[in-house]
KEKE-506808 format. One line per 10 residues: number of its first residue (from 1); their letters; for each residue x, y, z of C-alpha. Coordinates in nm, 2 decimals, always signed. Layout:
<kollums>
NUM = A = X/Y/Z  ...;
</kollums>
This chain:
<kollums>
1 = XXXXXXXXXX = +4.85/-5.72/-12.52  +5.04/-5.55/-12.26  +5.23/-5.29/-12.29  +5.54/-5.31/-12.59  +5.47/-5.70/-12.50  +5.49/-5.95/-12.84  +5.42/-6.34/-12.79  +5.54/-6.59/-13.01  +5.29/-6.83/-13.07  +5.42/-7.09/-12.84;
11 = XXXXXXXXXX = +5.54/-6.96/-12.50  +5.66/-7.11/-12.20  +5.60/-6.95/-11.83  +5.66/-7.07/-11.45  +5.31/-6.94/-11.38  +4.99/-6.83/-11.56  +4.76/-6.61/-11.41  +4.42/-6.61/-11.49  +4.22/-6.29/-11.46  +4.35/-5.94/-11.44;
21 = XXXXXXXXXX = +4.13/-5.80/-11.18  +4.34/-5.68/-10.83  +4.35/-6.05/-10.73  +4.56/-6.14/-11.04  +4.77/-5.83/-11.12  +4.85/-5.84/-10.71  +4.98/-6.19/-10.79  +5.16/-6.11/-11.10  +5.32/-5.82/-10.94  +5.41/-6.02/-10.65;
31 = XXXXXXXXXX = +5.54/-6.34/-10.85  +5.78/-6.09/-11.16  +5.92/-5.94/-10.86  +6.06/-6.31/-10.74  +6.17/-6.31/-11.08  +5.93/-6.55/-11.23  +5.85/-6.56/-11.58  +5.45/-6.49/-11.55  +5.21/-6.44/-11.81  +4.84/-6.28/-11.69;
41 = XXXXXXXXXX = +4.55/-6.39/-11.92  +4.31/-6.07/-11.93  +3.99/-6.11/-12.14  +3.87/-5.86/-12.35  +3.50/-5.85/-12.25  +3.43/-5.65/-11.95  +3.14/-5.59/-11.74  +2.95/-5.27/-11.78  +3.09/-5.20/-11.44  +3.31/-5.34/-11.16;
51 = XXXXXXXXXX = +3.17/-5.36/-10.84  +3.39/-5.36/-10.52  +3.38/-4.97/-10.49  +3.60/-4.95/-10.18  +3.91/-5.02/-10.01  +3.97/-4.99/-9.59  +4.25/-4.86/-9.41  +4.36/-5.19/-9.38  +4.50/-5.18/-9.75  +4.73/-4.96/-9.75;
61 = XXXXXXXXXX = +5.01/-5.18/-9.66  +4.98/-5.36/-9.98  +4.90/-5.08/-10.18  +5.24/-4.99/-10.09  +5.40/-5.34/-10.14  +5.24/-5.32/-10.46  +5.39/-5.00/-10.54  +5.07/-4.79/-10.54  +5.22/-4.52/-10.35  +4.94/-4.29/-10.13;
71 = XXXXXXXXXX = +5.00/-4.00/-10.42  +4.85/-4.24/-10.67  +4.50/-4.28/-10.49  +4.50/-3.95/-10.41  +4.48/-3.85/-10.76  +4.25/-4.11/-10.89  +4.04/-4.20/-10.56  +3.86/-4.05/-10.35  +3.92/-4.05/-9.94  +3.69/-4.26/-9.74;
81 = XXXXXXXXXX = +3.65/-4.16/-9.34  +3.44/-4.43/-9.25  +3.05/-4.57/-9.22  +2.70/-4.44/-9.11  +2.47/-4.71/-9.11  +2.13/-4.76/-8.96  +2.13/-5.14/-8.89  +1.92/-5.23/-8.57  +1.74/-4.90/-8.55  +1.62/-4.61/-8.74;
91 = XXXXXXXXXX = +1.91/-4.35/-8.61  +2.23/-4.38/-8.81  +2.57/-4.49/-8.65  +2.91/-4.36/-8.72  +3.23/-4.60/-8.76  +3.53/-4.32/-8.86  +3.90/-4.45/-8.98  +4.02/-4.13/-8.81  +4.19/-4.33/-8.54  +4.29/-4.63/-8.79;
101 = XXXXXXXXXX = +4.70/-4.72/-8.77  +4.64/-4.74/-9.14  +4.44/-4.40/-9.20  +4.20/-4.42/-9.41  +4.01/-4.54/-9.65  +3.96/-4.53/-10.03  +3.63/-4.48/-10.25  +3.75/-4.65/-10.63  +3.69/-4.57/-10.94  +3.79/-4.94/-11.02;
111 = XXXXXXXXXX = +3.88/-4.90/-11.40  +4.14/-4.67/-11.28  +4.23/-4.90/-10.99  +4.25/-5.19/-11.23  +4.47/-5.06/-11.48  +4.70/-4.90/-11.25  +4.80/-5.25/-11.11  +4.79/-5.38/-11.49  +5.01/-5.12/-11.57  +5.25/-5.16/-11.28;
121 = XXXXXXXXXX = +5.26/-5.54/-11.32  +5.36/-5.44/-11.67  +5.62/-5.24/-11.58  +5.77/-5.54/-11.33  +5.78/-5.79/-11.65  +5.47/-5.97/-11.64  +5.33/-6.05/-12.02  +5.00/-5.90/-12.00  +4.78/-6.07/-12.26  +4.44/-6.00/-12.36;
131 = XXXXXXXXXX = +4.22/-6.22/-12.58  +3.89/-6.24/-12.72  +3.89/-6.61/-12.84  +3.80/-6.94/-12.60  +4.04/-7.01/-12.32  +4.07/-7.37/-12.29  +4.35/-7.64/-12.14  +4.50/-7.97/-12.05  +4.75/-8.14/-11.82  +5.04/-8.19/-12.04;
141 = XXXXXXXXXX = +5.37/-8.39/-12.04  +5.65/-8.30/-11.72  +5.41/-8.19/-11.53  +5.32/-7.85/-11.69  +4.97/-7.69/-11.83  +4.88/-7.62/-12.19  +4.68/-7.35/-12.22  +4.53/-7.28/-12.55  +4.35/-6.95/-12.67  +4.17/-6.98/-13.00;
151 = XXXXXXXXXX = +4.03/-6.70/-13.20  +4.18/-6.48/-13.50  +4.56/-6.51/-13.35  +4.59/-6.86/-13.19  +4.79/-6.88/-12.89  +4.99/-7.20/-12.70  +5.09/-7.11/-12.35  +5.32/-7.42/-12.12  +5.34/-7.33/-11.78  +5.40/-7.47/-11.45;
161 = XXXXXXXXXX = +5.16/-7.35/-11.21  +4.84/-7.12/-11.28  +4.68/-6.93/-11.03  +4.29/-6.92/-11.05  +4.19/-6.50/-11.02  +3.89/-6.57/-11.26  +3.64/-6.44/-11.01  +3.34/-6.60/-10.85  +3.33/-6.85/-11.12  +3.61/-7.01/-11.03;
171 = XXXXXXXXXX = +3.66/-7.07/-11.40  +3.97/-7.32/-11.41  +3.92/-7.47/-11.05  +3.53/-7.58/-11.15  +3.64/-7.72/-11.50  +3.90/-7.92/-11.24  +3.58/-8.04/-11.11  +3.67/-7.88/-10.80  +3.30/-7.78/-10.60  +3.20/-7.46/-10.49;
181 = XXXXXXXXXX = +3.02/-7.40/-10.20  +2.75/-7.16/-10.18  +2.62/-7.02/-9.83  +2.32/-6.83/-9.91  +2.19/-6.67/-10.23  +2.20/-6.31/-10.23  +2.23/-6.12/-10.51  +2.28/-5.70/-10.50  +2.08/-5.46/-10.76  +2.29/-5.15/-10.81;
191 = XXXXXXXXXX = +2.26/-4.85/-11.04  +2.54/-4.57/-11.12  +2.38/-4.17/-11.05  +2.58/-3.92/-11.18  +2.59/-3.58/-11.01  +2.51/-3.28/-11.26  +2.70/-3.06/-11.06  +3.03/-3.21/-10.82  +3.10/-2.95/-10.58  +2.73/-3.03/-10.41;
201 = XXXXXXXXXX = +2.86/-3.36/-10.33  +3.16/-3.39/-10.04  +3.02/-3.70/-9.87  +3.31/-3.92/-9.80  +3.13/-4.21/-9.58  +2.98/-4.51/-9.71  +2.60/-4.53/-9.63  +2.41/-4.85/-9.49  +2.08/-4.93/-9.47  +1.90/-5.15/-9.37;
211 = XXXXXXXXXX = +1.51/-5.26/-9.47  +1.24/-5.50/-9.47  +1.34/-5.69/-9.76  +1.75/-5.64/-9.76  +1.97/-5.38/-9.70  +2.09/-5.06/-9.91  +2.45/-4.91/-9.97  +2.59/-4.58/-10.10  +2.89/-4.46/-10.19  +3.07/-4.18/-10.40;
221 = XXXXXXXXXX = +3.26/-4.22/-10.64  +3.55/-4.02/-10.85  +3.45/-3.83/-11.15  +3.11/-3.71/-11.02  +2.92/-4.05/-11.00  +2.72/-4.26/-10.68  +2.64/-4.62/-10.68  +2.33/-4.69/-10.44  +2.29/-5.09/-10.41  +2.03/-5.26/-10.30;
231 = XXXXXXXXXX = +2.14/-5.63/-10.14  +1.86/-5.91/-10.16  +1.76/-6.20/-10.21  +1.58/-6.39/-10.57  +1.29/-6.55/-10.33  +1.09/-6.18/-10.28  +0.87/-5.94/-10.50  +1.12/-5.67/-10.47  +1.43/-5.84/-10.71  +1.15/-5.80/-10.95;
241 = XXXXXXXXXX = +1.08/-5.44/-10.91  +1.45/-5.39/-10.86  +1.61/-5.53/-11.23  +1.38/-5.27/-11.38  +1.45/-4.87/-11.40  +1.08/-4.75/-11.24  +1.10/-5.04/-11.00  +1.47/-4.97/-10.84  +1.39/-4.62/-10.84  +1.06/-4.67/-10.65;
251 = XXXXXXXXXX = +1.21/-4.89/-10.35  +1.52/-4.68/-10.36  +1.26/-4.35/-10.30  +1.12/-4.57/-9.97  +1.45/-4.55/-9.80  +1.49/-4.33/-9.50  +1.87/-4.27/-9.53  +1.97/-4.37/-9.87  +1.74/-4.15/-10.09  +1.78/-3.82/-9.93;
261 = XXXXXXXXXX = +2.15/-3.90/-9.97  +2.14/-3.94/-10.37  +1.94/-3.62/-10.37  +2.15/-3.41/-10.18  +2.37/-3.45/-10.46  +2.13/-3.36/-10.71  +2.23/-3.72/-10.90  +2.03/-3.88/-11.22  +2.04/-4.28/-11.26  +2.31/-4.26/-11.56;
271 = XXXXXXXXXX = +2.35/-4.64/-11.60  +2.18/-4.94/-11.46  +2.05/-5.08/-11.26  +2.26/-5.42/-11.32  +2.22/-5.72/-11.11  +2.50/-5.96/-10.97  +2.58/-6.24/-10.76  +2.63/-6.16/-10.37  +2.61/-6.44/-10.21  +2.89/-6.60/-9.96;
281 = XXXXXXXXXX = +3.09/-6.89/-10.14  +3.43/-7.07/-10.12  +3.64/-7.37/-10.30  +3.61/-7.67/-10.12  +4.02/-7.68/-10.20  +4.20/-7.42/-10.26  +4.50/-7.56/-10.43  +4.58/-7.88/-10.60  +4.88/-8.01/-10.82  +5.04/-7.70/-11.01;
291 = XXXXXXXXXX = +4.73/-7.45/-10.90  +4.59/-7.25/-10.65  +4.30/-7.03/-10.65  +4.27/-6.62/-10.48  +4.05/-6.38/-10.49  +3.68/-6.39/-10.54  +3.77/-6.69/-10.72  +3.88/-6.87/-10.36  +3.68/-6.74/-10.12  +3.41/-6.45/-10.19;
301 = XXXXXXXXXX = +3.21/-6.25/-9.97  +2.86/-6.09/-9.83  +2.88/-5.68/-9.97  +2.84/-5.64/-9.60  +3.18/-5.70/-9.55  +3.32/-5.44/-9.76  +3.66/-5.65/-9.81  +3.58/-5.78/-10.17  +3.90/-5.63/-10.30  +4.11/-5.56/-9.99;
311 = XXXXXXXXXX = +4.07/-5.97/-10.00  +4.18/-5.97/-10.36  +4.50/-5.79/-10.33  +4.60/-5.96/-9.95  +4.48/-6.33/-10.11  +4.70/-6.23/-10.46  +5.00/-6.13/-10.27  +4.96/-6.45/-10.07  +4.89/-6.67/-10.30  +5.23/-6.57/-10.51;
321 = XXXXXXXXXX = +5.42/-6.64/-10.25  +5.30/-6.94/-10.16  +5.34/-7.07/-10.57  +5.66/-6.92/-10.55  +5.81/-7.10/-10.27  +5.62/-7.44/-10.44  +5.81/-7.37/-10.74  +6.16/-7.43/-10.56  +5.99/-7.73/-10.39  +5.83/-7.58/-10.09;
331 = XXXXXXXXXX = +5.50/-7.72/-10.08  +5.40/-7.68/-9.67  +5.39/-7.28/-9.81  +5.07/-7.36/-10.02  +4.96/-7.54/-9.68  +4.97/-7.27/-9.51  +4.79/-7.02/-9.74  +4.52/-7.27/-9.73  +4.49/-7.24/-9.40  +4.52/-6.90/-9.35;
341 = XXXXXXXXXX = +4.22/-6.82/-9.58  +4.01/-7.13/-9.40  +4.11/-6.91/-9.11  +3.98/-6.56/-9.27  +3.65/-6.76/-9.42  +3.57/-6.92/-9.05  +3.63/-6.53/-8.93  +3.42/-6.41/-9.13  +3.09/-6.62/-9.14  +3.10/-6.57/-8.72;
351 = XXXXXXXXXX = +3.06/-6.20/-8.80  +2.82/-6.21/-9.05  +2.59/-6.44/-8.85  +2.64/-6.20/-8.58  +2.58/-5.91/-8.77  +2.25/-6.06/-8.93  +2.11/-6.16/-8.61  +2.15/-5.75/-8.51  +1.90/-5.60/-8.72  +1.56/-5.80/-8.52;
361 = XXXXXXXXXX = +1.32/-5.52/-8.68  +1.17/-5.76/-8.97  +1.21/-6.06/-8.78  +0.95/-6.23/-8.95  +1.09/-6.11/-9.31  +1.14/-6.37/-9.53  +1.49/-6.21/-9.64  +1.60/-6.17/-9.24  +1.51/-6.55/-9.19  +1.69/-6.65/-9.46;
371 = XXXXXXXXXX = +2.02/-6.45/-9.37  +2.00/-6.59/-9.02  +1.94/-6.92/-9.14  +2.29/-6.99/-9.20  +2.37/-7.02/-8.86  +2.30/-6.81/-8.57  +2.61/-6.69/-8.33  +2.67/-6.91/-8.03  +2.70/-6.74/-7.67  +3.06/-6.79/-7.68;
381 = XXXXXXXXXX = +3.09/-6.64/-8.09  +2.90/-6.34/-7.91  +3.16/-6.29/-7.68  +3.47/-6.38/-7.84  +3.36/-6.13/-8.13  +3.28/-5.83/-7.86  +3.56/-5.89/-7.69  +3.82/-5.86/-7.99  +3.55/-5.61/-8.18  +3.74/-5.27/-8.00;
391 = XXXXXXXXXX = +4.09/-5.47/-8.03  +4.09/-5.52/-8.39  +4.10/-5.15/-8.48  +4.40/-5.14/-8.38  +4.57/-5.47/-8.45  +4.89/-5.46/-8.69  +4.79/-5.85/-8.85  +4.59/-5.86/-9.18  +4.26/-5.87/-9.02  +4.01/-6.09/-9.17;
401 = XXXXXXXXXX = +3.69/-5.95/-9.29  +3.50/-5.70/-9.09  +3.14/-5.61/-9.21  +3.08/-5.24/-9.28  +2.83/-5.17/-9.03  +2.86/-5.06/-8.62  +2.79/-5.29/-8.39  +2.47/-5.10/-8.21  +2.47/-5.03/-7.87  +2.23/-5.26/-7.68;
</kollums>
């Protein structure tokens, strides 16, 4: 439960969120302060870690709506100045934030993250319920949802609208029968290093690189920990080797950039490595009668893209305003969020083709074919995209997702 929070067994709610990642509680925040009665459905099992390790500049503006002043990450996050990667060619690249509107970046420790927006959605009225028992639900009378938890303390919950946070698995929206559609199949092999001693360790950057069979990642994290990644796809010999402990520590000891990195730091593999969907996916609709979907759960993206969660909170914060003007009968709102993440998810496939097509060093690489396989960048996406590339740094609109790596020179 949440916080001094009791539920009678029967409650009613205008709107149930589902999923207390920073999709939901951004949602929930947004929705108690427009003085909705909102209940947000956390579940009790939790991965054995989060991934989405960083937040861009771009965030900080709803950080701040959110009420996560800059004081807040400071003492639970680390700073983030920007990216090296080595996509293209051997040399490493340098993208800093130091001229960002927005300053900069974050580096999580997502547990922290996570509970601080639990915790201020909390404190701005939200019911903050966490179970253990099976979720399920049906359309009931008037127009509202049932939603029934069953377990050791059974639970009836009416509301009128739920908003769908549940992640990638889209867990109410698929049991709508609502399709997802899946772009590619990558999937990203990480493992957590912790650093025996801290102060050798003052990197602040977020690593990339690329290799014959995927690409690699590396970032720091608070409290003395690194997570290297290692982005693939399930059709090559190297997933194989990857899952196991010898195996990820073999390839990740091939790496030019990333290695030398980890050891710097004098870090152990402390947990892992743990394997998880990466892949580029999206609703085919993102809201129907009484729902709507944000988050991972709408629209998720390629690691590449480093937006994961700034896309949870801007999609959450969206999303409840969209539900909230629907609730006083405003439905062209929910319309328009639609069509503003269409708008983000277009964006964002032009880059990544683009980005894909870059790194020409493997062509013949089963993993390179496949990325480029979901659609190669027209002449005039080439353009458009270099043209707005230097212009979007300093744009003032939500941008949409932006991958992590330089554009290299040519």
């Amino acid at each position: 439960m949440g916080k001094g929070v009791i539920l009678p067994k029967c409650t009613e709610f205008d709107v149930a969120v589902l999923g207390a990642g920073p999709a939901g509680s951004a949602a929930a925040i947004s929705l108690a302060k427009a003085n909705h009665r909102v209940v947000l459905l956390d579940h009790a099992v939790k991965p054995d870690f989060s991934w989405g390790e960083s937040l861009p500049p771009a965030a900080n503006p709803l950080l701040s709506e959110l009420g996560v002043s800059q004081e807040n990450m400071a003492g639970d996050h680390l700073r983030s100045c920007g990216t090296q990667s080595a996509w293209g060619e051997s040399a490493l690249r340098d993208t800093a934030f130091i001229r960002h509107p927005r300053g900069q970046g974050w580096h999580l420790d997502r547990a922290a993250f996570d509970a601080k927006l639990r915790s201020i959605a909390v404190e701005n009225g939200v019911y903050l319920l966490t179970y253990g028992g099976q979720l399920r639900f049906d359309r009931a009378k008037l127009g509202c949802w049932k939603l029934v938890i069953d377990g050791p303390e059974k639970f009836t919950i009416r509301t009128r609208w739920i908003v769908d946070c549940s992640g990638r698995q889209s867990w109410f929206a698929s049991r709508l029968g609502i399709k997802r559609i899946h772009f590619d199949r990558l999937v990203a092999v990480g493992g957590i290093f912790r650093n025996q001693e801290r102060c050798l360790d003052q990197d602040t950057a977020t690593l990339i690189e690329a290799v014959s069979d995927g690409w690699w990642y590396t970032i720091r994290m608070p409290g003395g920990k690194r997570i290297a990644a290692f982005v693939t796809h399930p059709g090559g010999d190297s997933l194989q080797h990857a899952r196991t402990f010898d195996g990820f520590l073999n390839l990740l000891s091939k790496t030019h950039h990333i290695m030398p990195r980890v050891n710097q730091g004098n870090y152990i593999l402390d947990h892992g490595p743990t394997v998880t969907v990466a892949n580029s996916s999206r609703l085919e609709i993102l809201w129907g009668e009484g729902w709507t979907a944000a988050g991972d759960a709408a629209i998720a993206f390629d690691p590449l893209s480093s937006q994961g969660v700034f896309h949870a909170l801007y999609s959450g914060l969206a999303a409840a305003r969209a539900v909230s003007a629907a609730i006083s009968g405003d439905t062209v709102a929910l319309d328009g969020y639609a069509h503003r993440l269409d708008a983000v998810f277009a964006e964002y496939m032009i880059k990544r083709k683009l980005f894909y097509s870059l790194e020409r060093r493997w062509a013949e690489n089963q993993f390179w074919q496949a990325a480029r396989s979901v659609g190669y960048p027209t002449q005039d996406e080439l353009q458009n995209f270099l043209k707005n590339f230097s212009e979007e740094a300093t744009s003032t609109r939500p941008p949409g997702p932006t991958p992590r790596s330089s554009v290299p020179a040519r």
